[in-house]
C-alpha positions as a Python dict, from the first residue, in 0.01 Angstrom:
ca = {
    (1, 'X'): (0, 0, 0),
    (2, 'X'): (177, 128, -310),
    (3, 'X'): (216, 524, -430),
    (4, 'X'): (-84, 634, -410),
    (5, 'X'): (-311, 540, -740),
    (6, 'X'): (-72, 255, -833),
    (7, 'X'): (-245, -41, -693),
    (8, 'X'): (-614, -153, -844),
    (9, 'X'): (-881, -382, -727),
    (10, 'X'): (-957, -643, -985),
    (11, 'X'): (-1280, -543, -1125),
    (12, 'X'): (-1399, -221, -1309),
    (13, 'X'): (-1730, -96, -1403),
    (14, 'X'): (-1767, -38, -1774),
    (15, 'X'): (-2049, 68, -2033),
    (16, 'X'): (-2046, 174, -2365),
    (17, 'X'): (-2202, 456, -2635),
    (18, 'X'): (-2275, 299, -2925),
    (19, 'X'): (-2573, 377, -3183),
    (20, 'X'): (-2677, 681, -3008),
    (21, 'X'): (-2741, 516, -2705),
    (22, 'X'): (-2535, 371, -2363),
    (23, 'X'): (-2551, 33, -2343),
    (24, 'X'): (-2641, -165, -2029),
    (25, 'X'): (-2296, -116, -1809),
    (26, 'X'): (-2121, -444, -1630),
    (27, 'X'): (-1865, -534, -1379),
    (28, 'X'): (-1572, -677, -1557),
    (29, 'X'): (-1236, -823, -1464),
    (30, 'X'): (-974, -577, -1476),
    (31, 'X'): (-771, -543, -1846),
    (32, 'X'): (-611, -357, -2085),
    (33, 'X'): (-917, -168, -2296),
    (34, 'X'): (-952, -253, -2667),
    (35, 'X'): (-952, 48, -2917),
    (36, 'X'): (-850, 143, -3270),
    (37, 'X'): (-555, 341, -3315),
    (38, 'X'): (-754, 584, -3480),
    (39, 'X'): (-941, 649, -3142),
    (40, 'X'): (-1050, 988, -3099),
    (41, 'X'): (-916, 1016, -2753),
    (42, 'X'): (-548, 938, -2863),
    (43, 'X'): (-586, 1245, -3127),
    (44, 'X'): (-756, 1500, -3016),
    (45, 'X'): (-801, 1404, -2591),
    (46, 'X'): (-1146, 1387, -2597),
    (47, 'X'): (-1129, 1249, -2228),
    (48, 'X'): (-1291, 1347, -1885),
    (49, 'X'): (-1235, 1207, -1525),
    (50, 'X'): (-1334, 1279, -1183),
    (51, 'X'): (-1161, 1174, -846),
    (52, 'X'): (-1327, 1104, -508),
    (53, 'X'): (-1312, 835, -173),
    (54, 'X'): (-1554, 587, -22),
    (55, 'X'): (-1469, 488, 317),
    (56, 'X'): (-1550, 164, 508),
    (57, 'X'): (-1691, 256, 846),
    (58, 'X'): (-1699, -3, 1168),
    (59, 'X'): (-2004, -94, 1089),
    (60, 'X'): (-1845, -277, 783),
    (61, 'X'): (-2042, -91, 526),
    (62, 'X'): (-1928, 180, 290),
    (63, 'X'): (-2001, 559, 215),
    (64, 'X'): (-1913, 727, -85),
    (65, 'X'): (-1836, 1119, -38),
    (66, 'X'): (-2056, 1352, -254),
    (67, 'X'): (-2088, 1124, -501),
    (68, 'X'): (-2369, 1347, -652),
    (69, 'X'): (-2158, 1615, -696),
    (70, 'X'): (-1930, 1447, -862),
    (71, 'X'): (-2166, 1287, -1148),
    (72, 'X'): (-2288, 1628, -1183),
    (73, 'X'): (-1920, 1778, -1250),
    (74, 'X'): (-1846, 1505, -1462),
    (75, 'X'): (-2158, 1556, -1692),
    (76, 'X'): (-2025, 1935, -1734),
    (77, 'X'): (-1720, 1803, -1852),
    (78, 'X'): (-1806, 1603, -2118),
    (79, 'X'): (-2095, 1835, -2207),
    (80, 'X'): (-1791, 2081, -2268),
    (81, 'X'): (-1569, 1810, -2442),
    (82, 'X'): (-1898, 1761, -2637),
    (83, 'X'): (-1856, 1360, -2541),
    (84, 'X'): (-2227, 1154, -2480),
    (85, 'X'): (-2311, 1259, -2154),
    (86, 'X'): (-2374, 982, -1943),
    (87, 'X'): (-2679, 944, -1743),
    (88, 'X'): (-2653, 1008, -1357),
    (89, 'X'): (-2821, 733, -1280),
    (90, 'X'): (-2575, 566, -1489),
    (91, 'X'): (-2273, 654, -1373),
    (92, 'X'): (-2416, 685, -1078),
    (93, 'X'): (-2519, 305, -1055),
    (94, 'X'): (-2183, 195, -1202),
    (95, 'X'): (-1968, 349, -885),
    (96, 'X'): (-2222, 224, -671),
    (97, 'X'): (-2237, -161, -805),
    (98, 'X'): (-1823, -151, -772),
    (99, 'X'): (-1800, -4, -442),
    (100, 'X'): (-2054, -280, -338),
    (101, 'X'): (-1860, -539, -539),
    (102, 'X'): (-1521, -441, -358),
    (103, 'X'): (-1658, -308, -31),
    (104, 'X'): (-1427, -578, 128),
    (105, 'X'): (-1140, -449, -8),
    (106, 'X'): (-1164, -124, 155),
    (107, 'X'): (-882, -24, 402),
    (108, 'X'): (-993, 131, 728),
    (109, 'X'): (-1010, 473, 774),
    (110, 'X'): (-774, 676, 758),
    (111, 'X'): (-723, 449, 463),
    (112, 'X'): (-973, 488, 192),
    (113, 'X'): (-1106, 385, -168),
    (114, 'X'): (-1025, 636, -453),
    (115, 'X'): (-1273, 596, -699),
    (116, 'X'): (-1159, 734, -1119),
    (117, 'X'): (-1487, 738, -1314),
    (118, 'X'): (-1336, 809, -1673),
    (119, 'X'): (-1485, 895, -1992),
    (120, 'X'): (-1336, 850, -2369),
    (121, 'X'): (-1420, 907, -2728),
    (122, 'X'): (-1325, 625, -2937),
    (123, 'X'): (-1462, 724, -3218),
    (124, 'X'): (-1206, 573, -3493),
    (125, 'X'): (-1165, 853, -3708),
    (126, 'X'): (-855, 1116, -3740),
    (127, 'X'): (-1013, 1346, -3952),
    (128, 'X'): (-1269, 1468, -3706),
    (129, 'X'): (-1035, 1749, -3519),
    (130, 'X'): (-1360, 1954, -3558),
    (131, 'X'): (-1575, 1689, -3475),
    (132, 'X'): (-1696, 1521, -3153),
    (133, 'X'): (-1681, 1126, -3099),
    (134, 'X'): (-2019, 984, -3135),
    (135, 'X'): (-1889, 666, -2963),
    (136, 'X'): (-1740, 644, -2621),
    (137, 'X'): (-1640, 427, -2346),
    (138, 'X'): (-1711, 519, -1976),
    (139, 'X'): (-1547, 303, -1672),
    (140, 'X'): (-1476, 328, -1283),
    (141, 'X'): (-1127, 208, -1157),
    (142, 'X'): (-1133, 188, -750),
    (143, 'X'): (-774, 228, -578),
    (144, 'X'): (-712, 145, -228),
    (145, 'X'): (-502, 414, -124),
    (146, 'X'): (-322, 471, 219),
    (147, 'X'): (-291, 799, 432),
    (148, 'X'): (-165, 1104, 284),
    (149, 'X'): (-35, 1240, 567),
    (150, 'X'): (120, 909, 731),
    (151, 'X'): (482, 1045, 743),
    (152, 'X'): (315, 1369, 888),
    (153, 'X'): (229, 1725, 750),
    (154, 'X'): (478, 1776, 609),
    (155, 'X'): (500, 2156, 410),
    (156, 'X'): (491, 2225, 23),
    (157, 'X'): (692, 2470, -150),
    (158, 'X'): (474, 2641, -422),
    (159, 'X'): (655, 2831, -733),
    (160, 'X'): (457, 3195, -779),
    (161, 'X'): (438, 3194, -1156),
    (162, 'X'): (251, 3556, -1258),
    (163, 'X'): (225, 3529, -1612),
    (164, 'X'): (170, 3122, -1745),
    (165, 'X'): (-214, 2988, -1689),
    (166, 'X'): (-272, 2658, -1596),
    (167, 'X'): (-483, 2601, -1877),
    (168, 'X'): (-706, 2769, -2124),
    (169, 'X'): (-1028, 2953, -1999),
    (170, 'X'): (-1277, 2774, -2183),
    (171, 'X'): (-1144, 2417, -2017),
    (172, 'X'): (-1038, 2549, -1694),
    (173, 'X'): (-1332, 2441, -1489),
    (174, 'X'): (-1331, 2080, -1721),
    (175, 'X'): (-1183, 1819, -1539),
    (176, 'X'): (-985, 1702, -1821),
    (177, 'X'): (-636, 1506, -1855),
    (178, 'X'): (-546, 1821, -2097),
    (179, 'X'): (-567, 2061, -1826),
    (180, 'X'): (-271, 1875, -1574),
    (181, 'X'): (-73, 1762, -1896),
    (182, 'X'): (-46, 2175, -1976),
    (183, 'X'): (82, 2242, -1614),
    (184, 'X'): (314, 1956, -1627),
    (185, 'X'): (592, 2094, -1812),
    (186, 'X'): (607, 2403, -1565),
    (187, 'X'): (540, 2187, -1222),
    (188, 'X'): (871, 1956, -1342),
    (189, 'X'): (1045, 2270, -1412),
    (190, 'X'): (977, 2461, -1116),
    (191, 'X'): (1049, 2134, -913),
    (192, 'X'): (1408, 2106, -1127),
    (193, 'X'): (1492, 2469, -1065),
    (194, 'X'): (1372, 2568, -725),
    (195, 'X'): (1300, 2245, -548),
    (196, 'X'): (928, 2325, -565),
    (197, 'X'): (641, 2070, -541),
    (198, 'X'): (404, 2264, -704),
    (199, 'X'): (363, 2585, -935),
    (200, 'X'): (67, 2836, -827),
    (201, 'X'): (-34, 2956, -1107),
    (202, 'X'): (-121, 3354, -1162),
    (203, 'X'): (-221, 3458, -1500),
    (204, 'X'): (-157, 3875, -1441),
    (205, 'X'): (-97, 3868, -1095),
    (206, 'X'): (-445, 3684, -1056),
    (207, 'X'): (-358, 3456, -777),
    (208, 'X'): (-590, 3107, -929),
    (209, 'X'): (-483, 2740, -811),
    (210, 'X'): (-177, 2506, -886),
    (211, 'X'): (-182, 2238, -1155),
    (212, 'X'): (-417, 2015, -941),
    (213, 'X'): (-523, 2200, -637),
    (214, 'X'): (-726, 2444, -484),
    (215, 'X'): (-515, 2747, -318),
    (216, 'X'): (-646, 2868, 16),
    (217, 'X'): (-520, 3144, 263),
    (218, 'X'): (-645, 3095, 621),
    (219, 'X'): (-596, 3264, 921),
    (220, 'X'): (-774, 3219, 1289),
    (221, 'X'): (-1078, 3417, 1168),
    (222, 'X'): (-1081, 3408, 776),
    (223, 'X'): (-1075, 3195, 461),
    (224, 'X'): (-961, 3370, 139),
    (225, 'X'): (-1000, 3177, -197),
    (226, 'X'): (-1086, 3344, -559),
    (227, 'X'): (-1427, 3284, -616),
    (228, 'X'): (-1548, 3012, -887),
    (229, 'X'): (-1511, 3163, -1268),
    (230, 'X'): (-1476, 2960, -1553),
    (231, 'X'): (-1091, 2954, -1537),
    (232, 'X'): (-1024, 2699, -1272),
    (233, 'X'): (-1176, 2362, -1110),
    (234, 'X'): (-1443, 2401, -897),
    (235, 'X'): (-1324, 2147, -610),
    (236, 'X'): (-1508, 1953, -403),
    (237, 'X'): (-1302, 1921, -122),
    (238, 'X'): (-1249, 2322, -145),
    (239, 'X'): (-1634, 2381, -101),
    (240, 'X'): (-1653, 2143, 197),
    (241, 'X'): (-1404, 2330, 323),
    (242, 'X'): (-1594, 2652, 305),
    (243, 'X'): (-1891, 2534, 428),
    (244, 'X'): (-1764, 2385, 702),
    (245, 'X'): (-1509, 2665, 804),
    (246, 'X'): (-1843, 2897, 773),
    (247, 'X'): (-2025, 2659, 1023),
    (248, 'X'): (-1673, 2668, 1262),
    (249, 'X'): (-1669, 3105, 1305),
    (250, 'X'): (-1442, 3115, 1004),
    (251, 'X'): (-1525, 3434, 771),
    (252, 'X'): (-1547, 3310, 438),
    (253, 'X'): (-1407, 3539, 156),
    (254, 'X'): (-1446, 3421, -178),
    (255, 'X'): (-1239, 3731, -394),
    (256, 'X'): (-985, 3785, -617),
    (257, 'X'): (-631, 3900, -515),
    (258, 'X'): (-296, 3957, -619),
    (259, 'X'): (66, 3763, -558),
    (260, 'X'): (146, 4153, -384),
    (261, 'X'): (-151, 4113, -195),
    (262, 'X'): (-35, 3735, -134),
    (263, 'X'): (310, 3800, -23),
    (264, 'X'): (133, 4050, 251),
    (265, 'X'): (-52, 3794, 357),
    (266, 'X'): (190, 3556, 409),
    (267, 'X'): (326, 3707, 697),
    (268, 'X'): (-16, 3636, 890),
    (269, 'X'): (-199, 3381, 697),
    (270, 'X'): (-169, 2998, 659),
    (271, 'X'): (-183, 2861, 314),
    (272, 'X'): (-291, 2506, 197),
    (273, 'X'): (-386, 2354, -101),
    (274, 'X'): (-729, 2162, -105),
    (275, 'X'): (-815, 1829, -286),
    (276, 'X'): (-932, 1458, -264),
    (277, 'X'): (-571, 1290, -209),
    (278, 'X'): (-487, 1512, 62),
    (279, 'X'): (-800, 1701, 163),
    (280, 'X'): (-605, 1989, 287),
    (281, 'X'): (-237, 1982, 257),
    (282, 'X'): (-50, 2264, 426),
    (283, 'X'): (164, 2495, 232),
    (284, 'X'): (528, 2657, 422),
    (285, 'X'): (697, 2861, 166),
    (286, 'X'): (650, 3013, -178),
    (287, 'X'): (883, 3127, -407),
    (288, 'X'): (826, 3426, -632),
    (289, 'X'): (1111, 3591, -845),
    (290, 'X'): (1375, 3388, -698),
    (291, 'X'): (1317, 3491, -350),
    (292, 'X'): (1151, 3301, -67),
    (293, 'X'): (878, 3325, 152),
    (294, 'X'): (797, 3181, 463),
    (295, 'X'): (384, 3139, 523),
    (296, 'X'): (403, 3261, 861),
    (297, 'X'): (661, 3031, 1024),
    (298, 'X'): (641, 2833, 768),
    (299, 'X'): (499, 2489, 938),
    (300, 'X'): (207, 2281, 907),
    (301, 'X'): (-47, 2560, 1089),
    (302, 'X'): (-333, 2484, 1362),
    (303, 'X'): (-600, 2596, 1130),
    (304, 'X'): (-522, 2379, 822),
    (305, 'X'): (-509, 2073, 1045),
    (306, 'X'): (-831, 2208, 1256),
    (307, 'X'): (-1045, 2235, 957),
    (308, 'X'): (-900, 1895, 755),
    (309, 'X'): (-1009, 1693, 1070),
    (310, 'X'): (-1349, 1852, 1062),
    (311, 'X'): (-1394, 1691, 737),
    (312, 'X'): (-1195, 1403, 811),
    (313, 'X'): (-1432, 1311, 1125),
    (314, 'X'): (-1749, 1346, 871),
    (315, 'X'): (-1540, 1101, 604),
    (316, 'X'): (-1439, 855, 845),
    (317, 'X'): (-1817, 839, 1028),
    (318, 'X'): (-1645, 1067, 1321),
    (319, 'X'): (-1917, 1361, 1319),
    (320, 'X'): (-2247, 1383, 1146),
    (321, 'X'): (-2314, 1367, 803),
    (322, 'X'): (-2522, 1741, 840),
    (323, 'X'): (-2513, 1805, 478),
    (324, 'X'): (-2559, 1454, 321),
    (325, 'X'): (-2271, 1456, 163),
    (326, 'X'): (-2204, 1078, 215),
    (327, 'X'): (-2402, 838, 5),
    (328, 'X'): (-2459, 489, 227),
    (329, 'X'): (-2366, 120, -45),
    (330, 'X'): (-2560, -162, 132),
}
């Protein structure tokens, strides 16, 4: 397999908003999409996505992981883009029909299927900066995509910026293309300058996430993460976490801190960043001011890898689904 997200099975789901109402969606050979220039999307990014895996067990069938979740975060979004918001059992349907439709073409774990529902205003009109798109198109792309993690665990570098957000409050919870194109600038920047792979990104001293992943400090004993506000994503693959680390003698703390507090705890505490391409990837050094710091020794730590195989094992069909978190395509 390709970079990851590069390669694309041949068929897409696709429906349409049209006259107030979504029309009946299909499973179409994969193209280029049709639109007027004048598209509201290409003006004023009226555009929502979401991001998550199904996974062919031995049994030959495949599970989708919490795809209910994820219809349910992607309904917020538009609601907050102020795009038609698409039925769940809609979109729901849709990811389900092209999971079944490709179910095949899905590589064995710890290989997976990364599903892109995606939402967009076409309403043809330029003049409507202050105006939503009454028309829309909403489509899945699947991705086969390989192992994060198959040249090992390898560390990140994070960039401590204490002053740039990622994004703007309102939108900082809306999973939105807007939101990573804002951090993008920085991220290259930071990667030009300091050899960084990502920028963590602390508005005041406010320690938040990086420009598309949840931050996490973990010792033996103890999770700390901010807790959700409206200012960053609420991930997924960050609550599993939690919930699992709770279930594992893990003390979850969901509170604020500070970078000071951060560089403190970097002498005991593991860092990682959470997500659906890497679940959790492990974090070795940050850089704040110019100066580096090592998270602890700065390797891949026993605790980020303990708790990404506990969810790993549920993915790949491993342990019990104890949470239903896996929906079952027959």
């Amino acid at each position: 397999m390709g970079q990851f997200g590069t390669e694309f099975c041949d068929h897409i789901a696709i429906a349409r908003y049209e006259n107030e109402a979504w029309q009946t969606p299909s499973i179409e050979p994969l193209k280029p999409l049709e639109m007027h220039p004048a598209a509201h999307v290409f003006h004023y990014a009226s555009t929502c996505f979401e991001g998550f895996k199904a996974y062919r067990w031995s049994d030959g069938k495949a599970r989708i992981y919490r795809l209910p979740d994820h219809v349910a975060r992607m309904q917020k979004s538009a609601a907050s883009l102020r795009l038609p918001v698409p039925d769940a059992e809609l979109l729901t349907d849709m990811v389900v029909s092209l999971v079944a439709h490709h179910t095949d073409d899905i590589p064995l774990p710890p290989s997976s299927l990364y599903l892109r529902p995606t939402l967009i205003g076409t309403l043809p009109n330029i003049g409507a900066a202050a105006g939503p798109s009454t028309e829309a198109t909403l489509f899945v792309l699947a991705s086969p995509v390989g192992d994060y993690f198959s040249a090992g665990a390898s560390t990140l570098k994070l960039l401590v910026e204490d002053e740039q957000s990622r994004t703007t409050e309102q939108l900082g919870s809306t999973k939105t293309g807007g939101n990573y194109a804002a951090a993008l600038g920085p991220t290259l920047d930071a990667k030009e300058k300091y050899g960084a792979d990502q920028v963590l990104f602390c508005p005041n001293g406010d320690v938040q996430e990086t420009g598309a992943a949840n931050f996490l400090l973990i010792s033996d004993d103890e999770i700390i993460t901010k807790p959700l506000d409206s200012s960053f994503l609420h991930g997924m693959t960050r609550d599993s976490i939690l919930r699992l680390a709770a279930e594992n003698d893990y003390k979850v703390n969901e509170r604020n801190f500070t970078v000071s507090e951060l560089l403190e705890l970097s002498k005991t505490h593991e860092a990682a960043l959470s997500g659906t391409a890497a679940c959790l990837a492990p974090v070795g050094r940050l850089v704040y001011k110019g100066e580096e710091f090592k998270m602890r020794d700065g390797e891949a730590g026993p605790n980020t890898a303990k708790l990404r195989k506990l969810l790993q094992d549920v993915q790949y069909g491993l342990a019990p689904d104890t949470h239903g978190w896996l929906t079952e395509v027959s």
